[in-house]
N, C-alpha and C positions, 0 to 999 in steps of 0.2 A: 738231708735229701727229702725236705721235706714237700716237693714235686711230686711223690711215688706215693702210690698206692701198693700194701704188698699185702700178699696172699702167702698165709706162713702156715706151717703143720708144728705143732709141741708134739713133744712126747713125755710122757711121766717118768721122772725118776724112780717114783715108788712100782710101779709093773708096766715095764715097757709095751705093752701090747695096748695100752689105753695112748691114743692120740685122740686131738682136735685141730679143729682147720677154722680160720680165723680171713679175716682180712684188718687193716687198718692203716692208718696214716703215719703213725708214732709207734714201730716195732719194738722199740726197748720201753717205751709207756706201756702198753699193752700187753709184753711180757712182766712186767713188775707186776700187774693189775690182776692177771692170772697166778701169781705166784704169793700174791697178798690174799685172796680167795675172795676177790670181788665181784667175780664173772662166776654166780650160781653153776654155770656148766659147770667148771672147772674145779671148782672150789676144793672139793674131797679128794680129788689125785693129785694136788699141787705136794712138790713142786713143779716145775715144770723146765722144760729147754725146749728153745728151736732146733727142729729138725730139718726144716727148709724154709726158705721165703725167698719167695718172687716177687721182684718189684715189676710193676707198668708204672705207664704215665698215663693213661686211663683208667678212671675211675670203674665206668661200664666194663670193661674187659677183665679187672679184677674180679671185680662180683659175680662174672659170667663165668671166670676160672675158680670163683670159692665155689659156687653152686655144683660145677661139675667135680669137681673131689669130693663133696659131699654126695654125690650122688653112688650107683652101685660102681659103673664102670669105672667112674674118677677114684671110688675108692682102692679098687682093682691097680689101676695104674700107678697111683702112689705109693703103694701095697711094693710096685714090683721096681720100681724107679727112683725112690725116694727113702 
């Protein structure tokens, strides 16, 4: 499906309470790549699992749903939803 843009949250196997929020095109590439310790963010908690991903088929409305998870209330929300 490689049409979808998704917006995914990890969570660390090593201390649950560290997550990250991502977007990307290639969800199982992009998990490898966090879990190989390529992505500086992530590198020191890997490994890593998804915890959710949302596909669109816009690209725009991804990036505007990573930015709001990243923000306080989007963290709030997924906090309580996710």
């Amino acid at each position: 499906m490689k049409t979808f843009s998704y917006v995914y949250i990890l969570v660390s196997d090593i201390d649950e309470t560290i997550h990250y929020t991502g977007v990307t095109k290639d969800l199982a590439m992009r998990l490898n790549e966090h879990n190989r310790g390529a992505c500086p963010h992530t590198a020191k908690h890997n490994p890593w699992r998804i915890e959710t991903s949302i596909a669109f088929r816009s690209v725009a409305k991804a990036r505007a749903f990573e930015r709001y998870l990243k923000s306080g209330s989007g963290r709030e929300f997924a906090r309580r939803h996710f």
